[in-house]
N, C-alpha and C positions, 0 to 999 in steps of 0.2 A: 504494500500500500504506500506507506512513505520510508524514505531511507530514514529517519528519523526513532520509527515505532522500532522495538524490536523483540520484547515479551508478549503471549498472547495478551496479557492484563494488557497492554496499551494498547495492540489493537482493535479487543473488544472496545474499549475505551473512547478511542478513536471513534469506531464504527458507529458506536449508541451516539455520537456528538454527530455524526453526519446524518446520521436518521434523525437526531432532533432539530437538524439543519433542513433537513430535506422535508420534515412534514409541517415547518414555520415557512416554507415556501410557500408548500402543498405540492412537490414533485414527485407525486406517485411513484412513479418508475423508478425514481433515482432511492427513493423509501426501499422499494422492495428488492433493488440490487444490493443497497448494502446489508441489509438484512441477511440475507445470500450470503454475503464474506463474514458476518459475526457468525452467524449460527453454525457455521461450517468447522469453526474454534472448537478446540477440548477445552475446557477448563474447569477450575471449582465453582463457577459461577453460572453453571451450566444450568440450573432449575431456574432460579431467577432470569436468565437471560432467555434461557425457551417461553418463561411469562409473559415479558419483554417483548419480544418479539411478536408472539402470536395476536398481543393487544396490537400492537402497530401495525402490522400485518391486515388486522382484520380490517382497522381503519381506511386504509392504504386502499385495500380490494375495495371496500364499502364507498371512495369516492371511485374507485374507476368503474362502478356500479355492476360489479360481478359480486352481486348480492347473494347467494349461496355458499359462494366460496369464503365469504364475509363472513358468515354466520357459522359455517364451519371452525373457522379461527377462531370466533369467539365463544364457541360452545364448545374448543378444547381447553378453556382454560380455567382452572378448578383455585377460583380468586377467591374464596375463604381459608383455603390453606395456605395460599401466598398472603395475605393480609399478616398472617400468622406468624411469617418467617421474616416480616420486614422486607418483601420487593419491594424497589422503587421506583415503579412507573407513575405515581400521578401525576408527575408533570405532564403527562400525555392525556391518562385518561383516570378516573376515580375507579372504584369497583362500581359503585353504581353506576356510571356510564357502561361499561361491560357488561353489565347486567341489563341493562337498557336497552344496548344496541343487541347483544346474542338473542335476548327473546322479539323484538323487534323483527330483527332480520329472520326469525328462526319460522314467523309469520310468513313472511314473503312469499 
């Protein structure tokens, strides 16, 4: 990615900073490629970031309006047991917004 990164901790790190780069644009595309390069990472950080991800994810699918696939994302992610563990996605979304959008979309 860059000559700079060079542990996975930075490029995950990295990666979550271009995804919160890319969904305060709203660059769909550029959201779900980098998604693509974190999740592909081993690390210890690996439940939380498949959290991570899957919220972003579904958001990402949900504006490029592949609405099932949206709702898939967000009905894989079991956000009472992450609330639990201390994930940190609300800068993105709340549990109650995931909760909102998976039954939402699970209508569609």
């Amino acid at each position: 990615m860059r000559p700079d990164v060079s542990t996975s901790k930075h490029i995950i790190d990295l990666g979550k900073h271009l995804v919160d780069l890319a969904v305060m644009r709203r660059d769909w595309s550029m959201v779900l490629g980098n998604l693509t390069k974190i999740t592909g990472m081993q690390s210890e950080e690996e439940r939380s970031l498949q959290t991570y991800a899957k919220i972003v994810q579904g958001i990402a699918l949900m504006n490029m309006e592949k609405f099932s696939d949206a709702a898939r994302s967000f009905l894989q992610i079991d956000i009472g047991k992450e609330v639990k563990d201390g994930v940190e996605s609300n800068n993105i979304a709340s549990p109650n917004d995931v909760a909102v959008y998976g039954g939402l979309l699970a209508l569609a």
